[in-house]
C-alpha positions in Angstrom: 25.2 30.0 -22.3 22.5 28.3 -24.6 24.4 24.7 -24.3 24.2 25.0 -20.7 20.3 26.0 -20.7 19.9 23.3 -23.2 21.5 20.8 -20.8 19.9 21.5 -17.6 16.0 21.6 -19.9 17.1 18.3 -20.5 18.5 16.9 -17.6 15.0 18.5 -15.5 12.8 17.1 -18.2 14.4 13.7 -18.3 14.3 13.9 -13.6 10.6 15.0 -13.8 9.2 12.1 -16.1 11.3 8.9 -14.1 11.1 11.0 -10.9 7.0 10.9 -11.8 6.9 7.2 -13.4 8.9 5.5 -10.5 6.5 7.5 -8.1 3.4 6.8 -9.7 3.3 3.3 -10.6 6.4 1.8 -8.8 7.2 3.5 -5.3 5.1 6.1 -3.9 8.2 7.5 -1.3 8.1 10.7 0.3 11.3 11.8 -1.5 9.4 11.5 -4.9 7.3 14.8 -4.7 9.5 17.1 -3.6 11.8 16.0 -6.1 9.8 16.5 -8.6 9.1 20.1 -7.3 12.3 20.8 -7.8 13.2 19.4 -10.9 9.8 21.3 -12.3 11.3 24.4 -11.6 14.7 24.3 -12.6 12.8 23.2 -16.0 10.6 26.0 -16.0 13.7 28.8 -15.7 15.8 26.7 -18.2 12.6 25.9 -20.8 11.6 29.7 -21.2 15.3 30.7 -21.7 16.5 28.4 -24.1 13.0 29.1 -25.9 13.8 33.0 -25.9 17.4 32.6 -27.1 16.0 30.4 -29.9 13.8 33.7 -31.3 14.7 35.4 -34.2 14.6 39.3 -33.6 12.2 41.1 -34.7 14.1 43.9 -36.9 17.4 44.2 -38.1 19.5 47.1 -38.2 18.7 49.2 -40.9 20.5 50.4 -44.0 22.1 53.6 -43.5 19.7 56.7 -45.0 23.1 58.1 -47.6 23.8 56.4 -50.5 27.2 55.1 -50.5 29.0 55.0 -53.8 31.9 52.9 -55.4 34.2 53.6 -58.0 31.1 55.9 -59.1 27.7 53.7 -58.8 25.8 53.9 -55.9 26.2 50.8 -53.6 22.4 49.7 -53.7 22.5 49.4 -58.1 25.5 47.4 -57.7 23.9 44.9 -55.5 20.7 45.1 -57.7 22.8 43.9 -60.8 25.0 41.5 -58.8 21.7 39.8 -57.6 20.5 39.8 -60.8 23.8 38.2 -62.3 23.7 35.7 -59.3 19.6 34.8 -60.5 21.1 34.2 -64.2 24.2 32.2 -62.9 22.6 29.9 -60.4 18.8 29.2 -62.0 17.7 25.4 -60.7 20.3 25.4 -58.0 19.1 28.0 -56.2 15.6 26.2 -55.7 17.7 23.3 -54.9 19.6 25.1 -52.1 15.9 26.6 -50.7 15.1 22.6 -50.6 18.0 21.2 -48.9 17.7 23.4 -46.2 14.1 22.8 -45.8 14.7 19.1 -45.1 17.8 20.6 -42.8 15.2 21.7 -40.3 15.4 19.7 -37.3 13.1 16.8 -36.4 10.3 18.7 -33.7 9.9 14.9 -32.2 13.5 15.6 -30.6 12.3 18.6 -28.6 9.3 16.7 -27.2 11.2 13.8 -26.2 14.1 15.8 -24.8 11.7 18.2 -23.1 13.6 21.7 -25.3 11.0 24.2 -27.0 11.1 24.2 -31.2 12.7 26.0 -33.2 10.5 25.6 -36.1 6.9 25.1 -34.2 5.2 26.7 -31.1 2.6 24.0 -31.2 5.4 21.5 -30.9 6.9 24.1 -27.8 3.3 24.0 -25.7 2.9 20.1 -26.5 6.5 19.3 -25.0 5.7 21.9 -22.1 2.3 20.5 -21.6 3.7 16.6 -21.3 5.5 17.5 -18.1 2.9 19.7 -16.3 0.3 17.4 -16.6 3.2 14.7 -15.2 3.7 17.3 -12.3 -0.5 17.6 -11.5 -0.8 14.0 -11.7 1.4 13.8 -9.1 -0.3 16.4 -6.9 -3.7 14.9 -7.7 -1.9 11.4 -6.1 -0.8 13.3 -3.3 -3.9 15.6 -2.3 -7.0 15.1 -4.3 -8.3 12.2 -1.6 -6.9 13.8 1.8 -8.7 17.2 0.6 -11.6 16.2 -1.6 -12.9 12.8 0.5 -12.4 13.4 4.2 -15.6 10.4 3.8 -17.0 12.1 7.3 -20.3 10.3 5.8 -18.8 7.1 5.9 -21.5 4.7 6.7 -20.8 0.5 6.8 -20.9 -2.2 9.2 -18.7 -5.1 8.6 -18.2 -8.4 10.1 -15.0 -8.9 12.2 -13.8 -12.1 14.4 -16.6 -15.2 14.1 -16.0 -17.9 16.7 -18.5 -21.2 16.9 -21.0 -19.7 18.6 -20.4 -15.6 18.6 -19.7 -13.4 15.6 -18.6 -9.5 16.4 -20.2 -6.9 14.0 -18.7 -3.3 13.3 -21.1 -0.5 12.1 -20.2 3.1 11.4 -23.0 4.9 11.0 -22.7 9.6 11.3 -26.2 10.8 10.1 -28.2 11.5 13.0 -31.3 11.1 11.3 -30.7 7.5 10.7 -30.3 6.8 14.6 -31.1 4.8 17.0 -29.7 1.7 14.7 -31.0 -1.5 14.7 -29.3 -4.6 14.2 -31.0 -9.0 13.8 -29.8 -11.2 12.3 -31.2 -14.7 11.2 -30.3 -18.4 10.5 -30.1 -19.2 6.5 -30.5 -22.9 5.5 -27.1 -24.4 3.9 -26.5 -27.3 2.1 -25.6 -29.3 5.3 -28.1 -27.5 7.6 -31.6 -26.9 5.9 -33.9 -27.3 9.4 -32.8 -23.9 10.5 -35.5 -20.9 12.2 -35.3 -18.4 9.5 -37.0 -15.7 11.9 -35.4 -12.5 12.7 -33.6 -11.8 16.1 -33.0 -8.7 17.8 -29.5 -8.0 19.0 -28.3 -5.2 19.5 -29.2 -1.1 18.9 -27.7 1.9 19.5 -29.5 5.3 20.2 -26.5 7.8 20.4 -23.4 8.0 18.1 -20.6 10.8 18.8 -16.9 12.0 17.1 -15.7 10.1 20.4 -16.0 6.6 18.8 -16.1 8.2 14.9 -19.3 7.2 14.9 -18.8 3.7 15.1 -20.3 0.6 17.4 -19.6 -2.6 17.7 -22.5 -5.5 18.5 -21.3 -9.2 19.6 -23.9 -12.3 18.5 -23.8 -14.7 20.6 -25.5 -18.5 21.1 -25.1 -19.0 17.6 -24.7 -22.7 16.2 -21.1 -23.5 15.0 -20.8 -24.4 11.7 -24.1 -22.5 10.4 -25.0 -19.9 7.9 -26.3 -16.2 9.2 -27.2 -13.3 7.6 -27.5 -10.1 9.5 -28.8 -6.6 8.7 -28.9 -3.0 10.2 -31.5 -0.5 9.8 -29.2 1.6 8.3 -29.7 -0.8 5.4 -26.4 -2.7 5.7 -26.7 -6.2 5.2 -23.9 -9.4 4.9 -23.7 -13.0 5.5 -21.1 -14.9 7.5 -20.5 -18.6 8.4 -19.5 -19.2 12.3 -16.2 -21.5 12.7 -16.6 -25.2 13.8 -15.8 -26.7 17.2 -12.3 -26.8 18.0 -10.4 -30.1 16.3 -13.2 -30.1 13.5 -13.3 -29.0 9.6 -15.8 -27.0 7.5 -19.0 -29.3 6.5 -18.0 -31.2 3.7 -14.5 -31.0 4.0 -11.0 -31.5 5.9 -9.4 -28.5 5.4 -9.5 -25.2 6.6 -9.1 -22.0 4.0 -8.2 -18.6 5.3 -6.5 -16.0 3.8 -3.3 -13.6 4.4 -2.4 -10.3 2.7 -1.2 -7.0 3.7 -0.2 -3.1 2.7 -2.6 -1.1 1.2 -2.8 2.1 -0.7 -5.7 3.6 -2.5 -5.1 4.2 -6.2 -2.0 2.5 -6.8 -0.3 1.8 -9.5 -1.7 5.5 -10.1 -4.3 5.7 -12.8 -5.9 9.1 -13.4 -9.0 7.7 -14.4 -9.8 5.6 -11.4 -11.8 6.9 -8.0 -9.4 8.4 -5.8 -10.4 5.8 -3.5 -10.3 2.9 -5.9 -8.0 -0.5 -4.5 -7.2 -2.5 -7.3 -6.7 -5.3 -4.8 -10.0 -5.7 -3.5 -11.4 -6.1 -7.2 -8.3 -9.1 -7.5 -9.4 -10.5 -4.4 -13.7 -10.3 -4.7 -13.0 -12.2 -8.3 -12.0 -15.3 -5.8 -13.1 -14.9 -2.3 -16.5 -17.2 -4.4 -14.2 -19.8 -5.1 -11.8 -19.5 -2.5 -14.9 -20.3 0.3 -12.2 -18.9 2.6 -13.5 -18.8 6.2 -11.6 -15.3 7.0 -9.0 -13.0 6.4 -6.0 -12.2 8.5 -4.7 -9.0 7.1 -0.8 -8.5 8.3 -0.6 -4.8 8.8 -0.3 -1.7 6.5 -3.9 -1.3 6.6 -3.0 2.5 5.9 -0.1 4.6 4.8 0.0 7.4 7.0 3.2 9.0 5.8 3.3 7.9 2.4 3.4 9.4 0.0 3.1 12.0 2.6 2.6 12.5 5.9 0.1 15.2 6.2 -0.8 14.8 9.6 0.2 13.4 13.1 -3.6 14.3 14.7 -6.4 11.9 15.7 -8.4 13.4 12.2 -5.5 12.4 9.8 -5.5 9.0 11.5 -9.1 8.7 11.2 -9.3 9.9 7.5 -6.9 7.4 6.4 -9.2 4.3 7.5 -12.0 6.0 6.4 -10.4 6.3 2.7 -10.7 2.7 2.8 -13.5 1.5 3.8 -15.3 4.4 1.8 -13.3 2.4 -1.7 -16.2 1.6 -4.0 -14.0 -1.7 -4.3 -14.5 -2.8 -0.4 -17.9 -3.8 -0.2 -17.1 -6.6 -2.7 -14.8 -8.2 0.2 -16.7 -7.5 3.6 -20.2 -9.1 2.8 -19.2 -12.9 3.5 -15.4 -12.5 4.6 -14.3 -12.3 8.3 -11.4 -9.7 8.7 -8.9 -9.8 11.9 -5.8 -7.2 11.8 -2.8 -6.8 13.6 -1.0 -3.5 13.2 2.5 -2.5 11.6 4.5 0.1 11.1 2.9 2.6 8.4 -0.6 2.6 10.8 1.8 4.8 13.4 5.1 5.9 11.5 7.8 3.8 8.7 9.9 1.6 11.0 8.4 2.5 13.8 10.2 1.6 17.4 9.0 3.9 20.4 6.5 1.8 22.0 3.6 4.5 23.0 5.1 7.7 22.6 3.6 10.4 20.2 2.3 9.6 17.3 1.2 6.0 19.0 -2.2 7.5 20.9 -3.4 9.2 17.6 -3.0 6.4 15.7 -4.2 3.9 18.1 -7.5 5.5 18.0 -8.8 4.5 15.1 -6.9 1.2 15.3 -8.7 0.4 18.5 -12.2 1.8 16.9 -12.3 0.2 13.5 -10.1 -3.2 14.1 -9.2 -4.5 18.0 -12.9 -3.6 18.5 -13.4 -6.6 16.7 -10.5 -8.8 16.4 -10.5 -12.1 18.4 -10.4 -11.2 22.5 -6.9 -10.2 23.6 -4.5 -12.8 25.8 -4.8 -10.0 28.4 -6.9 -6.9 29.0 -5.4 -3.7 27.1 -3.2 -5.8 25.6 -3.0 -5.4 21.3 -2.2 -9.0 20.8 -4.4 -11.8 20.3 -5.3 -16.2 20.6 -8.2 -17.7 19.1 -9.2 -21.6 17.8 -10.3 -22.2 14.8 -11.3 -26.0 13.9 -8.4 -27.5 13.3 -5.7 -25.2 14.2 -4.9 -22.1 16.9 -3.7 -18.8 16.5 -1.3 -16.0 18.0 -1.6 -12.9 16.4 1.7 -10.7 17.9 1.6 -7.0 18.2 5.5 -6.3 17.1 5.0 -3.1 17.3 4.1 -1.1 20.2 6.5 -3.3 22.8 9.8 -3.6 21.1 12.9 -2.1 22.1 14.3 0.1 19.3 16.2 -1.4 17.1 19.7 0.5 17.6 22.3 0.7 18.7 22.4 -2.6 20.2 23.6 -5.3 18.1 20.7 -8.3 17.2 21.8 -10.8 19.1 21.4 -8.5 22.4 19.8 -10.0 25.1 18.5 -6.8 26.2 16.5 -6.1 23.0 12.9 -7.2 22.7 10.6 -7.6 19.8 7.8 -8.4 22.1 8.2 -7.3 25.6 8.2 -10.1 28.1 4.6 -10.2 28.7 3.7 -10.6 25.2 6.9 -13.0 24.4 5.8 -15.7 27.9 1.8 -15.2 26.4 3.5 -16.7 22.8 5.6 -19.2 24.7 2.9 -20.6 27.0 1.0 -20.4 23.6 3.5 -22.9 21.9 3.5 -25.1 24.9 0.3 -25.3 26.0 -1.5 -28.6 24.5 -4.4 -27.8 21.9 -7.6 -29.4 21.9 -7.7 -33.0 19.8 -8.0 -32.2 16.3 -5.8 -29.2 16.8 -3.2 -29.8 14.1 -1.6 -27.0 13.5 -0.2 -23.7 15.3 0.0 -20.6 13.4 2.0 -17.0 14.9 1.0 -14.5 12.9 3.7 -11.6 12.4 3.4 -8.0 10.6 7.2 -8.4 10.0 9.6 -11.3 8.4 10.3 -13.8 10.9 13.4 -14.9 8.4 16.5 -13.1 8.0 17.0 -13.6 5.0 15.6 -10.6 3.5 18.6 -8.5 3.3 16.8 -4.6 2.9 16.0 -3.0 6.3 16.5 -6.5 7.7 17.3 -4.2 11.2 13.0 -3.4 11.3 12.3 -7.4 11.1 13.5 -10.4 13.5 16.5 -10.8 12.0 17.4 -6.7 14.7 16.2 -9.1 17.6 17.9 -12.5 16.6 18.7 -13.4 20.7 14.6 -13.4 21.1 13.8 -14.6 17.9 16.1 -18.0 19.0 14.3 -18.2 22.4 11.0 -18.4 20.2 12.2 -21.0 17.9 13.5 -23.2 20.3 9.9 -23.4 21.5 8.7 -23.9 18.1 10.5 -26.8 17.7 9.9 -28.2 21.4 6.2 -28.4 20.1 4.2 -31.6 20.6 5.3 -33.7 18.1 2.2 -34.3 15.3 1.2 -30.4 15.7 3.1 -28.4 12.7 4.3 -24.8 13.4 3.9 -22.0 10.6 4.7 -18.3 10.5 2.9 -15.7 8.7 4.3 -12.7 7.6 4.0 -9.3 5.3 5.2 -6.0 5.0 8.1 -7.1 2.4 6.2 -6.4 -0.9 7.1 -9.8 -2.4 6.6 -13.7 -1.8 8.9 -16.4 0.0 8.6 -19.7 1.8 11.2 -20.2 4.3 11.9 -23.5 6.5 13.8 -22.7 10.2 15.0 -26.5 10.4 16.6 -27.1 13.9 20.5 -27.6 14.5 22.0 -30.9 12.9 22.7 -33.2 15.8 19.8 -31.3 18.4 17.6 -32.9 20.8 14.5 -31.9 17.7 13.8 -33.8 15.1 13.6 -33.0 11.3 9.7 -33.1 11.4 10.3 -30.3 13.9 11.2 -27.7 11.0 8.9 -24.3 11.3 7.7 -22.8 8.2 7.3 -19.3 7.3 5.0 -18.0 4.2 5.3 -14.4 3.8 3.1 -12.9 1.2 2.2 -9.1 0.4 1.3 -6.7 -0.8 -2.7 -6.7 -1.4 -2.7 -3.6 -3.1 0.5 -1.0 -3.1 3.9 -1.6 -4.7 5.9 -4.4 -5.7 9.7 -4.8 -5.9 10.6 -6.2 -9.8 13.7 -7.4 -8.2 14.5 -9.6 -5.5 15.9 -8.5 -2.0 15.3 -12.1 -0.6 18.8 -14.0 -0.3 19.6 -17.3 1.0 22.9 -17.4 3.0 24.6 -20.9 3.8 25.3 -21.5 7.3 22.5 -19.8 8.9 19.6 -22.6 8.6 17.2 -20.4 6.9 15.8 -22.5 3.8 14.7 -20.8 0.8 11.4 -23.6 0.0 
């Protein structure tokens, strides 16, 4: 019996600290904590018995109260002159025989590394107890300190969203009543290629009544601003930021020929889990302030996983759990390094509604478009069509299409990928991106950019059925328009949501009507802050014109 306590102390010791290690700093999955539950209390059972079975008792029988006697001599004066004969006989080796089995004792590091009680110390027994409770509260502190200690309901920001050439939209959350009615101005700030600018305050916007309808939030447009001009804006709230508006389609930033945006996606508040950090810390944003200075990037287009809804898990499919989870990040004390000069534009994926998500706007979809709608769209470049989630806009020297890929798509079984009848965009959004790719830019225009939450390659080869490579009959009609594009314009797809890095050429067919310089590009790059993959599930295949680049 005690070999097969001793085993299954082991075994539940050795589940609990991988189980908690892989959760904590690798993958955050639903299956970890209710793992761990279990493997906790298997340990517990099997800990305190193989600890009681290791206790000595604490009497022995006792020596009958009648003297027994042998061949005349009571039994207890033999023993008395036998143990005296065995004193004389054995002398040194006796105390040698005490020491040998002193160093016999076993090693008490064993027990805490195996996770067994000692035999020799009840210090040693708490300390190897004490390891794997604390493993087992750090992982309920990962999983409930932030949904139940900061619901942030006093969240108060403003943060600046699309900026055009002449308009910049402005997002400000503000609950305390007392603070109301907000005002917002903004002003002119001289640059180093604009110095004769008015550096007076302007009134723009206010707002005299907030409510839980909007979460408190508002959103103000400027407009008949200068392109290519520094402004700094501020809210009576005492929110302030800067922001620089984009220049005229076909042209570059002053002072240069290039245009510098960023792309990142997926993140999740406190991980790699550290118990020390904020619950709301996002390592990420701390990476990512450290160069936006340098950088000079003119926005960001974040890719989708803004939230985690269901992981590590889902505690909620209401309107408040939805709400709470974009609260917890823009309540980080890491996110007001990256919204005072940087533009952000979103488009949604999967873990802002449900993993793998495939049921167009059925339940959970109008909870978690709520706060989508109220924190992001609200100020995301204008949609191609009213109510429509996906969006066009110009900037200088190239355009963008920013897909939605989830809320139209066909689920992704049981029909095979190259079905004609599946759909990754629906065919109002998928003629928006083809008139998109045919339609001529503006001179200047160089470049056209679609913008994806998920891989456009198939070459990722783990839940490949969630990406393009389910929908490969659409994904060809897109491509062939990619390459139709007017020659001297260069086609590039963004992507996330994979949790590591690859550049991926689509060259057309070998003996086609396109060219070589027709070849589409792909960058997919995440995450921003969550988990990475330490090995690769990207894999080249010859055959299918996917080029690993």
């Amino acid at each position: 019996m005690a070999s097969v306590t001793n085993f299954l102390t082991v075994f539940s010791s050795t589940a609990i600290r991988i189980l908690t290690y892989v959760f904590l700093r690798w993958i955050p999955g639903h299956h970890g904590p209710p793992l761990i539950l279990f493997s906790a209390l298997i340990y517990a059972i099997s800990f305190v018995s193989t600890w009681r079975s290791q206790q000595v008792p604490a009497s022995t029988a006792r020596e009958p109260s009648s003297q027994a006697v042998s061949n005349g001599q009571p039994v207890h004066e033999q023993r008395v002159d036998e143990d005296k004969s065995l004193q004389e006989r054995s002398g040194s080796s006796a105390k040698q025989e005490v020491v040998s089995k002193q160093h016999s004792k076993p090693w008490a590091g064993w027990g805490l590394l195996l996770g067994l009680p000692s035999p020799v110390s009840t210090w040693w027994t708490i300390a190897t107890a004490g390891i794997n409770l604390v493993l087992c509260l750090f992982v309920a502190d990962m999983v409930y300190r932030a949904p139940i200690m900061y619901p942030c309901n006093d969240l108060s920001f403003a943060r600046i969203g699309y900026v055009s050439d002449t308009s910049a939209s402005l997002l400000i959350r503000e609950p305390d009543s007392t603070q109301l009615p907000i005002f917002v101005s903004y002003r002119s700030v001289p640059s180093a290629s604009n110095r004769a600018v008015d550096p007076a305050w302007k009134a723009v916007g206010k707002a005299y009544w907030l409510s839980n309808e909007t979460d408190y939030t508002f959103t103000v447009v400027l407009n008949s601003l200068e392109p290519k001009n520094r402004y700094q804006y501020a809210v009576s709230n005492n929110h302030t930021g800067s922001f620089t508006t984009a220049p005229e389609a076909g042209h570059t930033e002053p002072g240069t020929d290039k245009l510098t945006f960023l792309t990142s996606s997926c993140i999740k508040p406190r991980y790699p889990y550290n118990p020390l950090s904020h619950p709301l810390s996002i390592g990420g944003f701390k990476h990512l302030a450290r160069w936006i200075p340098t950088l000079k990037a003119s926005f960001m287009i974040f890719l989708g996983d803004f939230i985690y809804i269901d992981v590590p898990r889902r505690l909620g499919s209401d309107l408040e759990t939805y709400r709470r989870e974009y609260r917890h990040v823009y309540s980080s004390p890491d996110w007001p390094s990256v919204c005072q000069t940087l533009s952000w534009i979103h488009v949604m994926d999967d873990h802002e509604i449900a993993n793998d998500w495939d049921r167009n706007t059925t339940a959970p979809y109008p909870a978690a478009a709520d706060p989508w709608h109220l924190y992001h769209t609200s100020v995301n470049p204008p949609p191609v069509h009213p109510d429509a989630s996906y969006f066009q806009f110009t900037h200088g020297p190239a355009s963008f299409f920013l897909m939605d890929t989830r809320r139209y798509r066909t689920p992704s079984q049981p029909l095979p990928a190259n079905s004609p009848e599946k759909s990754m965009l629906g065919s109002e959004q998928l003629s928006s991106l083809l008139a998109f790719l045919s339609r001529p830019d503006p001179d200047g225009v160089k470049w056209k950019f679609v913008i994806s939450s998920i891989p456009f390659t198939r070459n990722w080869r783990f839940g490949s059925t969630d990406t393009w490579a389910g929908y490969l009959h659409e994904r060809q009609v897109i491509l062939e328009a990619m390459w139709s594009v007017s020659p001297g314009t260069g086609v590039v797809v963004l992507s996330g949501d994979r949790h590591e890095f690859a550049a991926t050429a689509f060259p057309p067919p070998e003996g086609s009507r396109w060219p070589v310089s027709a070849t589409v590009h792909e960058f997919s790059t995440s995450p921003l802050s969550m988990f990475y993959l330490p090995f690769r599930t990207y894999q080249e295949r010859e055959g299918e014109g996917e080029v690993c680049v």
